[in-house]
ZAKOL-306780 format. One record per atom (N, C-alpha, C, CB): x, y, z; residue number from 1. Coordinates in steps of 0.2 Angstrom, whole numbers, plus 5000, padded with zeros to 4 digits. Glycine has a CB too. Layout:
% residues N
+------+------+------+------+
!   c1 !   c2 !   c3 ! resi !
+------+------+------+------+
!    X !    Y !    Z !  NUM !
...
+------+------+------+------+
END
This chain:
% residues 118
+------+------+------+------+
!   c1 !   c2 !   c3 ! resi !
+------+------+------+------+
! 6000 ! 4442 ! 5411 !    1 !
! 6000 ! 4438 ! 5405 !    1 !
! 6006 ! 4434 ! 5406 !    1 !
! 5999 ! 4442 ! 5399 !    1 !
! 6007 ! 4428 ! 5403 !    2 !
! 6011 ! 4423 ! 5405 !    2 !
! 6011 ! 4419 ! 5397 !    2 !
! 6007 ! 4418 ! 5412 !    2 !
! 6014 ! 4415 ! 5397 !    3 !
! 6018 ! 4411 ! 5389 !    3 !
! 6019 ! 4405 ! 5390 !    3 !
! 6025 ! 4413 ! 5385 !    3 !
! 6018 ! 4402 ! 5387 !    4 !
! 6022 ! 4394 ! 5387 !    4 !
! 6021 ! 4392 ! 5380 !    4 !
! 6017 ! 4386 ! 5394 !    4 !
! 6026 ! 4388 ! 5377 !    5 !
! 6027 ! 4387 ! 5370 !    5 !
! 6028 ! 4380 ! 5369 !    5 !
! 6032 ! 4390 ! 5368 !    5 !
! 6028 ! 4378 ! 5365 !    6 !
! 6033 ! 4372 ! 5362 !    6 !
! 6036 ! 4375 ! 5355 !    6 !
! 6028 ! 4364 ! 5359 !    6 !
! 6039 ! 4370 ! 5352 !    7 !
! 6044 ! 4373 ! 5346 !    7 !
! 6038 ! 4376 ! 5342 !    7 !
! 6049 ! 4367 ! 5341 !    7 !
! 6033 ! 4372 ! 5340 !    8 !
! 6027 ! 4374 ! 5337 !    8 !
! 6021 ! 4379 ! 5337 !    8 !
! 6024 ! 4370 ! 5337 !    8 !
! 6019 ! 4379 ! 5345 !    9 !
! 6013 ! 4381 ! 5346 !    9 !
! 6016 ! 4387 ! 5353 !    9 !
! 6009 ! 4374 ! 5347 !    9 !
! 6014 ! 4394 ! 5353 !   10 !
! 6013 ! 4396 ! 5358 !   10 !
! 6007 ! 4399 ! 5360 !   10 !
! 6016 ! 4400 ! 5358 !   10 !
! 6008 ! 4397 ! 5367 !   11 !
! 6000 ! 4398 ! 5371 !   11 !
! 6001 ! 4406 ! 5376 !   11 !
! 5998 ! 4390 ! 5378 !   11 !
! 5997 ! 4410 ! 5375 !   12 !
! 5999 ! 4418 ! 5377 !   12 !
! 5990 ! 4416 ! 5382 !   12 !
! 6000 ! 4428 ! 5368 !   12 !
! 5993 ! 4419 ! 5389 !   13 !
! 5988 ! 4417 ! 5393 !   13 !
! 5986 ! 4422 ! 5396 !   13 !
! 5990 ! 4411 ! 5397 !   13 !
! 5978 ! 4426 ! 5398 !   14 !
! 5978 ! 4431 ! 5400 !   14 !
! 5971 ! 4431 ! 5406 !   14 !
! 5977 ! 4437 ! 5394 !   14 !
! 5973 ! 4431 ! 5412 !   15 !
! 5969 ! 4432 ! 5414 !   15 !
! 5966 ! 4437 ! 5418 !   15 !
! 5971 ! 4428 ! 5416 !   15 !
! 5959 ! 4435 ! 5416 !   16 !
! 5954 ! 4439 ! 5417 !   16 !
! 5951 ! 4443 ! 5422 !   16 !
! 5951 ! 4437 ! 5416 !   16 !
! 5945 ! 4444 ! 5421 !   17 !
! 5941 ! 4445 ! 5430 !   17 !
! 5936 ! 4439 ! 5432 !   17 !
! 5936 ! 4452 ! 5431 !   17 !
! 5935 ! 4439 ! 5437 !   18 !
! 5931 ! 4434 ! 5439 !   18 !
! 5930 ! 4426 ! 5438 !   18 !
! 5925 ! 4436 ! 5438 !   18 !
! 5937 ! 4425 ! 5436 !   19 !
! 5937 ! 4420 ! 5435 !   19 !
! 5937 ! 4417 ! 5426 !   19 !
! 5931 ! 4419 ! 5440 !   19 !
! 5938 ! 4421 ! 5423 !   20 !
! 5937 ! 4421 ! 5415 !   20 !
! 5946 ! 4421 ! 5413 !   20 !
! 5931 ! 4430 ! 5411 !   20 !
! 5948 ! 4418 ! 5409 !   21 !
! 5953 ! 4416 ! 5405 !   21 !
! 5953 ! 4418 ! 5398 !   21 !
! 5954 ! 4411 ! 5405 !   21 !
! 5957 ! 4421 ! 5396 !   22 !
! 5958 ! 4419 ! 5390 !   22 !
! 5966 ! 4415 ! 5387 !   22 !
! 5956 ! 4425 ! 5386 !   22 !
! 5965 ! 4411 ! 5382 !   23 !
! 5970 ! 4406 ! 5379 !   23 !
! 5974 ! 4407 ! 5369 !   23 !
! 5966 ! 4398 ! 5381 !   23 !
! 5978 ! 4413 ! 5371 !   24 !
! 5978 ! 4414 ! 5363 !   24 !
! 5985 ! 4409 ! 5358 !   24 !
! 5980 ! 4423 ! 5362 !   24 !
! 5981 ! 4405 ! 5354 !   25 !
! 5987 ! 4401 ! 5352 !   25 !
! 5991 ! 4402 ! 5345 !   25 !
! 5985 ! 4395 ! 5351 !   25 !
! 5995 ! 4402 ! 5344 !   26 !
! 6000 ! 4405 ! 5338 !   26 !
! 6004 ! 4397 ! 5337 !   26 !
! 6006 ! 4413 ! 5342 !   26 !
! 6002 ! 4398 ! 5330 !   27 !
! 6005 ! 4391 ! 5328 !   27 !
! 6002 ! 4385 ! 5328 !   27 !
! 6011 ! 4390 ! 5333 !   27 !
! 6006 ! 4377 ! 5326 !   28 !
! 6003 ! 4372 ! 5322 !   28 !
! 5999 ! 4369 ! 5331 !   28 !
! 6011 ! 4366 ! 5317 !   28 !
! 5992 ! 4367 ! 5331 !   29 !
! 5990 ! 4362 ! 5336 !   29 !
! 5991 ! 4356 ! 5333 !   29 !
! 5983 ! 4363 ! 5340 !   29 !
! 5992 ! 4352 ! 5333 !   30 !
! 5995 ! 4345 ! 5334 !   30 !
! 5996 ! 4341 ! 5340 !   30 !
! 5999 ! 4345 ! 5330 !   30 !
! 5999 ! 4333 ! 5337 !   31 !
! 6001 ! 4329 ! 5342 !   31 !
! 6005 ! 4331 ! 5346 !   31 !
! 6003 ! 4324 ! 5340 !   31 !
! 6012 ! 4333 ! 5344 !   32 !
! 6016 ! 4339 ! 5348 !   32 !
! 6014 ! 4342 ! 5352 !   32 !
! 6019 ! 4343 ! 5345 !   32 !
! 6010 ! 4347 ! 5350 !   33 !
! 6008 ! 4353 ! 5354 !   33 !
! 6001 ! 4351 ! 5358 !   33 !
! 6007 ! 4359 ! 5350 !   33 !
! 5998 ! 4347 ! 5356 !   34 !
! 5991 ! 4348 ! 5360 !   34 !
! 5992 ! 4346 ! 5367 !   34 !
! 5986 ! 4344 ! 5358 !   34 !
! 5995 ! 4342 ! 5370 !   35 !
! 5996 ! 4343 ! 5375 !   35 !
! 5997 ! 4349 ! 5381 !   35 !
! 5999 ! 4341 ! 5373 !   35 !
! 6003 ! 4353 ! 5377 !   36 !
! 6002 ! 4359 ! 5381 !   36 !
! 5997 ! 4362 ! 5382 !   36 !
! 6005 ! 4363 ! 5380 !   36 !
! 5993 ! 4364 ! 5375 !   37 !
! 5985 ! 4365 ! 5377 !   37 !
! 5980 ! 4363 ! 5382 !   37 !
! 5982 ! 4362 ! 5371 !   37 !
! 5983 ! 4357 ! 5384 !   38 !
! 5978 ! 4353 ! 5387 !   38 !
! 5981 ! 4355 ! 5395 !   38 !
! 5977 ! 4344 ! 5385 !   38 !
! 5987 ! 4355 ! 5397 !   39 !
! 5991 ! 4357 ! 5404 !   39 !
! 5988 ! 4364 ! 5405 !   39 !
! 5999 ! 4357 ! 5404 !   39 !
! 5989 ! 4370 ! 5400 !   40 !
! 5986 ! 4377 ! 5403 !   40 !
! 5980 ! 4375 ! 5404 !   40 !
! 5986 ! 4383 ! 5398 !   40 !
! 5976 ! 4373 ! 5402 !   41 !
! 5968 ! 4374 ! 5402 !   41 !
! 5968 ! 4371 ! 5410 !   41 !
! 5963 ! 4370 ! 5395 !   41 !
! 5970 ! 4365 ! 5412 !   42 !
! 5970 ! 4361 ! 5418 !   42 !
! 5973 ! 4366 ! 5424 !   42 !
! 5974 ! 4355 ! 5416 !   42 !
! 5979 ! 4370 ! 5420 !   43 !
! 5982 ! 4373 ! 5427 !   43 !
! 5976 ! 4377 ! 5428 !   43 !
! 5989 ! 4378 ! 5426 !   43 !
! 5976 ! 4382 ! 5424 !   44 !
! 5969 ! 4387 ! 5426 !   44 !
! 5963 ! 4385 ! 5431 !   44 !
! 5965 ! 4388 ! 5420 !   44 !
! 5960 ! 4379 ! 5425 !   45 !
! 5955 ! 4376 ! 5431 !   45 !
! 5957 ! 4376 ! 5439 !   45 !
! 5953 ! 4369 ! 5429 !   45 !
! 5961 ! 4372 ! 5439 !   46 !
! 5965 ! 4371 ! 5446 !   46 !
! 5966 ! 4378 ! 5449 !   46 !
! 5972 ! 4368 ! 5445 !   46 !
! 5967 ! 4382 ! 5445 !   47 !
! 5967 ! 4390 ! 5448 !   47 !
! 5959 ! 4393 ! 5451 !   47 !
! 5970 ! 4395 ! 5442 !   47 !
! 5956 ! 4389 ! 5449 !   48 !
! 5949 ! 4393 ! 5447 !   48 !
! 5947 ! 4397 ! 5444 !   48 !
! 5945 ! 4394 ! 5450 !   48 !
! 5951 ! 4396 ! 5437 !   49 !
! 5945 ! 4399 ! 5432 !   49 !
! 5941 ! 4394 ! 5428 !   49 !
! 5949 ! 4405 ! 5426 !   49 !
! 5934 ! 4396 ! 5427 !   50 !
! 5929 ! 4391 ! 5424 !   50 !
! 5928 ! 4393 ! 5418 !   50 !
! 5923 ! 4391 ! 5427 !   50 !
! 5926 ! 4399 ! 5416 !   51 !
! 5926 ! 4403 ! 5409 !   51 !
! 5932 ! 4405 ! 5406 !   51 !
! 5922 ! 4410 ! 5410 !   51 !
! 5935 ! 4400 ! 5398 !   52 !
! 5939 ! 4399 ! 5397 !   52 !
! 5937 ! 4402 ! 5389 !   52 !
! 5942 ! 4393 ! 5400 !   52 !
! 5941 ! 4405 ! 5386 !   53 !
! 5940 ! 4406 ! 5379 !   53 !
! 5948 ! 4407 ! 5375 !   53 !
! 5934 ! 4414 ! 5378 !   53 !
! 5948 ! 4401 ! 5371 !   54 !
! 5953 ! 4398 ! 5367 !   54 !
! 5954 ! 4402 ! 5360 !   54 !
! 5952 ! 4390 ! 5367 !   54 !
! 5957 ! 4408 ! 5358 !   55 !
! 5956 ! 4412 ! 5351 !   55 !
! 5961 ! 4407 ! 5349 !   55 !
! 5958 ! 4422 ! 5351 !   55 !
! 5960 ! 4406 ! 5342 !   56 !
! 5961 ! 4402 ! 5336 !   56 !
! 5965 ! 4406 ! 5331 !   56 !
! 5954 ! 4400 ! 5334 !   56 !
! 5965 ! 4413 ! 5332 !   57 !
! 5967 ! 4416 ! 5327 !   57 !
! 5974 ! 4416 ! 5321 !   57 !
! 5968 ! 4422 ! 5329 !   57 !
! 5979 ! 4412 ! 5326 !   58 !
! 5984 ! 4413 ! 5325 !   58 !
! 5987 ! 4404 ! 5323 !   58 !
! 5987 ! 4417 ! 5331 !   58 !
! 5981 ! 4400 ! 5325 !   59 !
! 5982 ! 4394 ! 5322 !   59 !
! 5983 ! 4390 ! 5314 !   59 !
! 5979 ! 4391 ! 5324 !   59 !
! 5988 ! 4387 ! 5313 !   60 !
! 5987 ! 4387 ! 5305 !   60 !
! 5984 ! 4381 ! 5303 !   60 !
! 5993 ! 4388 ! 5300 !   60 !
! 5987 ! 4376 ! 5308 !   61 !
! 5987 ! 4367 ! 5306 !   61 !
! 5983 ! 4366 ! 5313 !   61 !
! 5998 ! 4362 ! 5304 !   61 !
! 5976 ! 4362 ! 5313 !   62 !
! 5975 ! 4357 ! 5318 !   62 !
! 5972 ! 4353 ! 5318 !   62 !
! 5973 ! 4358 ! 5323 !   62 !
! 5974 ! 4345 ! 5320 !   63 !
! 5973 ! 4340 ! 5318 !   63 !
! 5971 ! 4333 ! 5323 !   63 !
! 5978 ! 4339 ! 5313 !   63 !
! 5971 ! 4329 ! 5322 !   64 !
! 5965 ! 4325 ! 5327 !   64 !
! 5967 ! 4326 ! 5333 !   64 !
! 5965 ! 4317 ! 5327 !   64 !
! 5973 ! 4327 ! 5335 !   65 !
! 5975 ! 4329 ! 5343 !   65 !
! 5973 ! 4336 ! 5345 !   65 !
! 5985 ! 4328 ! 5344 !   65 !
! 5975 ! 4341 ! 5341 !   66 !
! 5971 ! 4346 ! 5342 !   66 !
! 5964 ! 4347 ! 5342 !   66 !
! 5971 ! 4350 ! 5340 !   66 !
! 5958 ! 4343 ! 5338 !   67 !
! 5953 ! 4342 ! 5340 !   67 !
! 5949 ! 4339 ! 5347 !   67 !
! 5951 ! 4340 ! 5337 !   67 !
! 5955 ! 4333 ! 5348 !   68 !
! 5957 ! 4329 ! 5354 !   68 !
! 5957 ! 4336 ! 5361 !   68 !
! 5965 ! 4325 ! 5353 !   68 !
! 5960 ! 4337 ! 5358 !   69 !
! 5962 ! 4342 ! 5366 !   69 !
! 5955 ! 4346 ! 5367 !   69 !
! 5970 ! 4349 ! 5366 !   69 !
! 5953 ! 4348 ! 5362 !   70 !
! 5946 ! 4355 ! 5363 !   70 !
! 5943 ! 4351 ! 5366 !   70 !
! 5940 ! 4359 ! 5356 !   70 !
! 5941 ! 4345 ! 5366 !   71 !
! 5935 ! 4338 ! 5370 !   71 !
! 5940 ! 4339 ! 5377 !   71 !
! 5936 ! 4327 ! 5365 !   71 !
! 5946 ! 4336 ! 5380 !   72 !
! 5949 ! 4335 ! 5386 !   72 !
! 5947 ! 4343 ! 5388 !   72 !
! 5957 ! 4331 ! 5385 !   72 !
! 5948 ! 4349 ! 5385 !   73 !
! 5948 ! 4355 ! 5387 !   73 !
! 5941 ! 4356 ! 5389 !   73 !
! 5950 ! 4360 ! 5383 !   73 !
! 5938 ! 4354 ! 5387 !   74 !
! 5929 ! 4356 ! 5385 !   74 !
! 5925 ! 4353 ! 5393 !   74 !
! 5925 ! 4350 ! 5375 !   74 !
! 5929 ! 4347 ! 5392 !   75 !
! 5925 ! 4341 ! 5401 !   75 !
! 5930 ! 4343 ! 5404 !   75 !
! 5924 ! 4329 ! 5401 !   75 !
! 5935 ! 4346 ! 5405 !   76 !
! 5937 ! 4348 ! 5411 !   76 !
! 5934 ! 4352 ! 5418 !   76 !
! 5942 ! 4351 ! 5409 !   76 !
! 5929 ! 4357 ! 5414 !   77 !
! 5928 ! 4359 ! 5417 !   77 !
! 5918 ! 4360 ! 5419 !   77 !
! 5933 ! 4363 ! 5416 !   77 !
! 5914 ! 4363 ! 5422 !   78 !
! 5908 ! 4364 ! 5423 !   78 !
! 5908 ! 4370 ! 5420 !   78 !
! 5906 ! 4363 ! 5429 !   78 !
! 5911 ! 4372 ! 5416 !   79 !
! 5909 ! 4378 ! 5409 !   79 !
! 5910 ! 4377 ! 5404 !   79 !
! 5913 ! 4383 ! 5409 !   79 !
! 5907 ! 4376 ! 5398 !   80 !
! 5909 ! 4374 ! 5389 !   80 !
! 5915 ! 4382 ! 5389 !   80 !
! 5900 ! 4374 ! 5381 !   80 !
! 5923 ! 4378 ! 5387 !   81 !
! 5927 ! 4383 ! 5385 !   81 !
! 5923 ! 4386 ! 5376 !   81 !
! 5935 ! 4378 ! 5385 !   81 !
! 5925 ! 4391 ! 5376 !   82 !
! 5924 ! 4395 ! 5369 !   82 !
! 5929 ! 4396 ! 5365 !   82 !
! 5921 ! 4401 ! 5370 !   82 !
! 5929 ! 4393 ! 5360 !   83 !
! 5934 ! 4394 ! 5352 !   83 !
! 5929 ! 4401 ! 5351 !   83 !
! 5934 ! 4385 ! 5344 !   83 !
! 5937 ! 4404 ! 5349 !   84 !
! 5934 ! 4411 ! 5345 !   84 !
! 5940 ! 4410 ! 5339 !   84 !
! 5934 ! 4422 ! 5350 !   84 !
! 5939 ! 4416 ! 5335 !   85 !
! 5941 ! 4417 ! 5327 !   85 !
! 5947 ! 4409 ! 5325 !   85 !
! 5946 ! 4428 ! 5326 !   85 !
! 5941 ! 4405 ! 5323 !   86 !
! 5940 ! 4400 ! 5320 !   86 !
! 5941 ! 4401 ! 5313 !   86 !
! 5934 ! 4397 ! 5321 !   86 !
! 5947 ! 4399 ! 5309 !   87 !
! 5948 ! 4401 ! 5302 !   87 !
! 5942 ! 4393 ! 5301 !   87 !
! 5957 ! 4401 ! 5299 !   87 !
! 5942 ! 4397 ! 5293 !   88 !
! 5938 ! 4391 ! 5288 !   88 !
! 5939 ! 4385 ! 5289 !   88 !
! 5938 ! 4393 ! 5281 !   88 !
! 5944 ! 4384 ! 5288 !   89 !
! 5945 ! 4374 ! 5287 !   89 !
! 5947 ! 4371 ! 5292 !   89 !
! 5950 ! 4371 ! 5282 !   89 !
! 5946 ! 4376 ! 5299 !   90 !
! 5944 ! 4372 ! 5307 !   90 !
! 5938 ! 4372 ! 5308 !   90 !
! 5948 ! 4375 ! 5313 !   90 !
! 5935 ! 4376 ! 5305 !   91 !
! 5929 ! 4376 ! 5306 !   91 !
! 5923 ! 4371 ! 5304 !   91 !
! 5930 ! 4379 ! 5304 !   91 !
! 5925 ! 4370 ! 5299 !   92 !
! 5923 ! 4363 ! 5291 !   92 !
! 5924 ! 4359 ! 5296 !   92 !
! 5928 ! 4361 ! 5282 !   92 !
! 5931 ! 4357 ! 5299 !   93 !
! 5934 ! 4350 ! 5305 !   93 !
! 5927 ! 4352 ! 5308 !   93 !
! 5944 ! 4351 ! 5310 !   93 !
! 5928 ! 4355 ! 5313 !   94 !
! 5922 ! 4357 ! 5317 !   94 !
! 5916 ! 4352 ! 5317 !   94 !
! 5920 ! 4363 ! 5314 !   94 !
! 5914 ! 4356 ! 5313 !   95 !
! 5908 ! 4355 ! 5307 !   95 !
! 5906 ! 4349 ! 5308 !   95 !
! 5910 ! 4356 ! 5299 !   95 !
! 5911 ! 4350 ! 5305 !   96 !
! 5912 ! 4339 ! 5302 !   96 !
! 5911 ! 4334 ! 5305 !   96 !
! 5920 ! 4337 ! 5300 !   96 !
! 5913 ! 4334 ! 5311 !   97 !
! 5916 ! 4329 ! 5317 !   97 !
! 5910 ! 4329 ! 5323 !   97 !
! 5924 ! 4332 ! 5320 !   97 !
! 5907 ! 4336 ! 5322 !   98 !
! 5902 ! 4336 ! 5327 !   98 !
! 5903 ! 4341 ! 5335 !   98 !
! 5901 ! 4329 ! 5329 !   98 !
! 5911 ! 4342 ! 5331 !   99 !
! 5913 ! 4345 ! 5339 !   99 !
! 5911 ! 4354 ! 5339 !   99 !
! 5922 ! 4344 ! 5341 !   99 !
! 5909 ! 4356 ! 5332 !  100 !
! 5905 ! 4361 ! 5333 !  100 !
! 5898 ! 4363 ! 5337 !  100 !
! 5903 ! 4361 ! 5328 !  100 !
! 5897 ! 4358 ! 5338 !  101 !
! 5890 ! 4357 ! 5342 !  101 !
! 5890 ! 4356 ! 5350 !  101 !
! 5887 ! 4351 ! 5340 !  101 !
! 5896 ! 4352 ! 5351 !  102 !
! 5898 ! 4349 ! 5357 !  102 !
! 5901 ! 4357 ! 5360 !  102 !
! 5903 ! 4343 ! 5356 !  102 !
! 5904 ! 4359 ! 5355 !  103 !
! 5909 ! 4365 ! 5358 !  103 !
! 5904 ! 4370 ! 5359 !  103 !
! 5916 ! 4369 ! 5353 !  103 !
! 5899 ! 4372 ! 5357 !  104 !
! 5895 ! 4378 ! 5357 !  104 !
! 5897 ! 4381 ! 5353 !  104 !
! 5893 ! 4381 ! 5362 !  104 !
! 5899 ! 4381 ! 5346 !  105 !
! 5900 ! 4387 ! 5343 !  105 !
! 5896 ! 4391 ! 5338 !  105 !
! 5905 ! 4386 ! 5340 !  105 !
! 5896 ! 4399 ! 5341 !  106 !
! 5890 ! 4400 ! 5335 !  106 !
! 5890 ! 4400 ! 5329 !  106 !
! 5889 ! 4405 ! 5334 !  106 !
! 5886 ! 4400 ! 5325 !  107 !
! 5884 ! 4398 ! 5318 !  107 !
! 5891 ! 4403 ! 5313 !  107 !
! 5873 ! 4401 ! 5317 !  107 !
! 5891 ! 4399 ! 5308 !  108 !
! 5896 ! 4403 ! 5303 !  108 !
! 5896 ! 4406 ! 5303 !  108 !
! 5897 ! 4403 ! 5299 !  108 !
! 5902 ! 4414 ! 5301 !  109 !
! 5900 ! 4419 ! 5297 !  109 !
! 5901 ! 4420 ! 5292 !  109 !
! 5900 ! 4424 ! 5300 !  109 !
! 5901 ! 4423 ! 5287 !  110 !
! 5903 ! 4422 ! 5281 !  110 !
! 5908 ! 4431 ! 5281 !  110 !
! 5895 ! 4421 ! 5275 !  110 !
! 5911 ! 4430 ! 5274 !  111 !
! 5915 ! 4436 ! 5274 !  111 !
! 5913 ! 4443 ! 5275 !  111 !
! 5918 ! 4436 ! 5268 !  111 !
! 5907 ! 4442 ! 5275 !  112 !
! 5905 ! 4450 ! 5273 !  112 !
! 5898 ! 4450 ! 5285 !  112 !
! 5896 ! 4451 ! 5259 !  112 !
! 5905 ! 4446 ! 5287 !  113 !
! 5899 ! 4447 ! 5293 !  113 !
! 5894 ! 4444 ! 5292 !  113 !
! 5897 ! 4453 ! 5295 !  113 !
! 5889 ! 4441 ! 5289 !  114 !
! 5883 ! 4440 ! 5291 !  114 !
! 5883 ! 4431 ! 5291 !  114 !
! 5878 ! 4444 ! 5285 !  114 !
! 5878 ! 4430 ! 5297 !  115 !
! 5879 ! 4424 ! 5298 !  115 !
! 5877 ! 4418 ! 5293 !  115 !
! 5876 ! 4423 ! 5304 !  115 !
! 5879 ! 4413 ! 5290 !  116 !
! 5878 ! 4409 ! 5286 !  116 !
! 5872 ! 4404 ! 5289 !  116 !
! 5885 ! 4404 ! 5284 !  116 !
! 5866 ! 4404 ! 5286 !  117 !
! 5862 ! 4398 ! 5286 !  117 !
! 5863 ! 4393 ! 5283 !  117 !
! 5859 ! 4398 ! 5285 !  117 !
! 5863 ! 4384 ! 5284 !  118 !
! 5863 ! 4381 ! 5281 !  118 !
! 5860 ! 4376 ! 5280 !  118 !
! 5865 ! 4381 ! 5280 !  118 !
+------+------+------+------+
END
């Protein structure tokens, strides 16, 4: 497992088996930071890993440049990277913008686990 940071944003990087990644971010994605976002994910590919999954848990703030980067992360490669634990009001962004769709994310879940229809 491996780290790279900015003052904002740390990226905790674990690689997988067979080629699978995962990318756990802690802290603001923004103009600042998305960038580094966008260099791990590239290095990896370059490593060949194709199956990438980007946990969200620890993000608080992300804003056009972080939605920016999921897109540059997303066509990097011949695999759709995967956002997991997506708080609510990246989600809504998501949602909103279309890159819910684009990213493949599964459908909402609401608090009590069960998937939101809507």
């Amino acid at each position: 497992m491996e780290s790279m940071s900015s003052p904002l944003l740390a990226i905790e990087v674990s690689r997988l088996d067979a080629g699978r990644a995962e990318l756990r971010l802690t802290g603001d994605l923004d103009f600042d930071s998305a960038p580094d976002l966008i260099a791990a994910v590239a290095e990896l590919r370059r490593s060949g890993y194709r199956q990438l999954v980007i946990d969200l848990a620890g993000v608080g703030l992300c804003d056009s440049s972080g939605l920016s980067a999921f897109v540059v992360a997303h066509r990097s490669g011949s695999d759709p990277i995967r956002l997991v634990n997506v708080n609510p009001i990246l989600r809504q962004l998501l949602d909103r913008t279309g890159l819910a769709e684009l990213l493949q994310l599964p459908p909402a879940v609401d608090g009590d686990g069960v998937t939101a229809v809507g």
